[in-house]
C-alpha positions as CSV (number, residue, x, y, z in Angstrom):
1,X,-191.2,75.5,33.6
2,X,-193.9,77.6,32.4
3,X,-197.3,77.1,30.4
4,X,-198.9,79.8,28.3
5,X,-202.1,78.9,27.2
6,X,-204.5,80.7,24.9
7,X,-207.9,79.6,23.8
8,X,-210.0,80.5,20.6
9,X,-213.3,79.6,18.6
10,X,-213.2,79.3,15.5
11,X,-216.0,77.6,12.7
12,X,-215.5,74.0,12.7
13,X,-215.3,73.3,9.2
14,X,-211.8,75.2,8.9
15,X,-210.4,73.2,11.6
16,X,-208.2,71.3,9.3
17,X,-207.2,74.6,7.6
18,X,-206.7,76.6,10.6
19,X,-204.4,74.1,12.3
20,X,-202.4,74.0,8.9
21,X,-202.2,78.0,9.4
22,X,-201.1,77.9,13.2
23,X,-198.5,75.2,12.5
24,X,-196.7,77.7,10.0
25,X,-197.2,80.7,12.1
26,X,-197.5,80.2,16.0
27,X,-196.3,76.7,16.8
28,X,-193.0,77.2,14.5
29,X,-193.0,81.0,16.3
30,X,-192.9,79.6,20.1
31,X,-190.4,76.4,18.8
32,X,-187.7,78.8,17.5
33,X,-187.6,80.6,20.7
34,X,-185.1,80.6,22.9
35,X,-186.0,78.9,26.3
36,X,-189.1,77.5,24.5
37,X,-189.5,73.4,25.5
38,X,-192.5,73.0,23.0
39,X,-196.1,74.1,21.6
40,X,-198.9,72.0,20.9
41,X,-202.4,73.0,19.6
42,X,-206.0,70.9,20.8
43,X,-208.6,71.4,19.0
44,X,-212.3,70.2,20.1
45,X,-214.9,70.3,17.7
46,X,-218.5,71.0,18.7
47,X,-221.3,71.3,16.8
48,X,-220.7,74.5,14.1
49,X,-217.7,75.8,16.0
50,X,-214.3,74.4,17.3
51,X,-212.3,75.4,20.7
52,X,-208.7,75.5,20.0
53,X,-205.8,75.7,22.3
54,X,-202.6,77.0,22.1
55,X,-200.1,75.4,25.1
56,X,-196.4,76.2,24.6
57,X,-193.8,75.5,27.2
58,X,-191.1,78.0,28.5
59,X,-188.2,77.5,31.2
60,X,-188.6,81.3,32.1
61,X,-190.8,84.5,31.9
62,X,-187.7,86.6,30.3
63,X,-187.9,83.9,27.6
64,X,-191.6,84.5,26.9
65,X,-191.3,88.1,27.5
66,X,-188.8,87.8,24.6
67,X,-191.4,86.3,22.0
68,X,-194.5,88.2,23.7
69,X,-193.4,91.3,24.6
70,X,-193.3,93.2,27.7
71,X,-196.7,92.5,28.5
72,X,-196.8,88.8,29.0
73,X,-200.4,88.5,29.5
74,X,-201.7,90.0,26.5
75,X,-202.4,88.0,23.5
76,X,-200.2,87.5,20.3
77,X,-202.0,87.1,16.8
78,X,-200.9,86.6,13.3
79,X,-202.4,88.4,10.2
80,X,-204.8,85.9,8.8
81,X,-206.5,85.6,12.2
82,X,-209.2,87.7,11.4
83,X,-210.0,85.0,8.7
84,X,-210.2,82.3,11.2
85,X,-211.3,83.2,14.8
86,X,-214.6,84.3,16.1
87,X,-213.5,86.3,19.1
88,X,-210.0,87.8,19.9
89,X,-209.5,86.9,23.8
90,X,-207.2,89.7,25.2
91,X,-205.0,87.5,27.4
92,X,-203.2,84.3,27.7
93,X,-202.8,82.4,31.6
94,X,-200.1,81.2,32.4
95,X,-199.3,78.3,35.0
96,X,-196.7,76.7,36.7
97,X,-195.7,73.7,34.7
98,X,-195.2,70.2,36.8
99,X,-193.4,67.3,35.3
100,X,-191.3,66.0,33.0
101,X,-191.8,67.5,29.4
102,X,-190.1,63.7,28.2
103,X,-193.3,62.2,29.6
104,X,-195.4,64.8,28.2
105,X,-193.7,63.6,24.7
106,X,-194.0,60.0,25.6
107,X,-198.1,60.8,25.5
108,X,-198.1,62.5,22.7
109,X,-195.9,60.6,20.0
């Protein structure tokens, strides 16, 4: 399995609002996908700005080539974006996933 994970900043007092926004966009983008075993989204508030995180799950790189494009490593944004973030981060990293996604589920629900 296969993490891609991209990070943002965005003002902290749209946090609740922004999260809303990825839910309808990203998150439900990744979860429709084919080969695609879940997204989540942390968010870390500090001070006047957030971090955010975007960590979806994938059993293969042909599956997130599918919903990324060819270029894997390049960063996917939605139009309202430019409301929200505070920098646009070119890339994504990926990483080998280890474990059971079930746990992962267990901690999380």
């Amino acid at each position: 399995m296969i993490a891609r994970v991209w990070h943002g900043r965005i003002r902290a007092r749209d946090a609740d609002e922004y999260v809303r926004y990825i839910e309808d966009t990203g998150l439900r983008d990744y979860r429709a996908c084919k080969g695609n075993r879940g997204a989540l989204m942390l968010v870390r508030p500090a001070g006047d700005e957030a971090e955010v995180y975007t960590i979806s799950l994938w059993d293969s790189y042909d599956d997130i080539r599918a919903f990324a494009g060819d270029d894997i490593a390049r960063a996917r944004y939605y139009p309202k974006d430019e409301q929200y973030l505070l920098e646009f981060e070119e890339t994504v990293r990926h990483f080998d996933a280890v474990g059971e996604i079930d746990a992962l589920r267990d901690l999380i629900s």
